[in-house]
C-alpha positions in Angstrom: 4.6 18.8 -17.8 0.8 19.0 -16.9 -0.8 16.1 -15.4 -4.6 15.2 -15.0 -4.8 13.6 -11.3 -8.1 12.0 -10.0 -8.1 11.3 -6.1 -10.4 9.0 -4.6 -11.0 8.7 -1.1 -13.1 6.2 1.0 -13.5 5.3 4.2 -11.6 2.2 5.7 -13.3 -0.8 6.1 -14.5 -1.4 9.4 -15.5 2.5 10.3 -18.9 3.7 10.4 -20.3 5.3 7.5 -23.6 6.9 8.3 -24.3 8.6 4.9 -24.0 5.3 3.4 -26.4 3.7 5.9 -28.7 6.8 5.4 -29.0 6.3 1.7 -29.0 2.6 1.6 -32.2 3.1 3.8 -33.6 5.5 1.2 -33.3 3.5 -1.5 -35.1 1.0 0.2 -38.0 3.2 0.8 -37.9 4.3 -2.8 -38.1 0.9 -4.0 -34.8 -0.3 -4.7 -34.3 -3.0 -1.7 -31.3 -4.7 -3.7 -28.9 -1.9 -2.4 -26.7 -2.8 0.1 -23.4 -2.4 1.2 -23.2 1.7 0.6 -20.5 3.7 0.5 -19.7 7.3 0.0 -16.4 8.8 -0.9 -15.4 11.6 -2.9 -13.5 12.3 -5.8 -10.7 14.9 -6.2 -10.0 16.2 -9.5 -7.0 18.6 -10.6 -4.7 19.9 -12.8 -0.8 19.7 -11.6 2.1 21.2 -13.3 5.6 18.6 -12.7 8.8 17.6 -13.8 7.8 14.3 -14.3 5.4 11.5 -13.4 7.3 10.4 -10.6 7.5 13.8 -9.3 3.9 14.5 -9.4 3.0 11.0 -7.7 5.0 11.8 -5.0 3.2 15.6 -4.7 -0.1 14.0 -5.1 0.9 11.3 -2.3 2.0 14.3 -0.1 -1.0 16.3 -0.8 -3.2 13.3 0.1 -1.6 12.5 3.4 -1.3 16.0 4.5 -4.9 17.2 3.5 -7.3 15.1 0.6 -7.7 12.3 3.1 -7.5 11.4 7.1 -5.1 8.7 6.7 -6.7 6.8 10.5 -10.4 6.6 8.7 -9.6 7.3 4.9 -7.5 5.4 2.2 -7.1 6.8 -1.2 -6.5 5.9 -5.0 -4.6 8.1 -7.1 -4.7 7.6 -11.1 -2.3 10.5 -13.1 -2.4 10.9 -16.9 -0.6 13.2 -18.9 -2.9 16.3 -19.6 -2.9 16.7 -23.7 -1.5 19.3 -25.2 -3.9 22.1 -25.5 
């Protein structure tokens, strides 16, 4: 089966974030003061090829832990659909 898997990564609460800080500053200066609180992450998006959707959870969980995401400063979401039939 092919699946459709989205990764999104963030930083953990509590560690710096300097491109966040750095654009909420810049929005300011542009005229949107209202912004606060920013973020980055990044998204991840494949294509993955497994038996099942158990089994390509437990890849994607592997993949993240191992490379996608730095498990002391990152935390991750993971959302898997079935890819449709092409």
């Amino acid at each position: 089966m092919n699946f459709d898997v989205s990764v999104l990564v963030r930083g953990v609460e509590g560690i710096a974030d300097p491109e966040g800080r750095t654009i909420e500053r810049a929005l300011g200066v542009l005229g949107f003061p209202g912004a606060s609180a920013v973020r980055v992450g990044k998204i991840i998006n494949f294509s993955l090829a497994a038996d099942d959707l158990a089994s390509a959870r437990s890849e994607v969980v592997e993949m993240c832990d191992r490379l996608l995401a730095n498990p002391v400063i990152e935390r991750y979401d993971i959302t898997i659909n079935t890819a449709p039939a092409s």
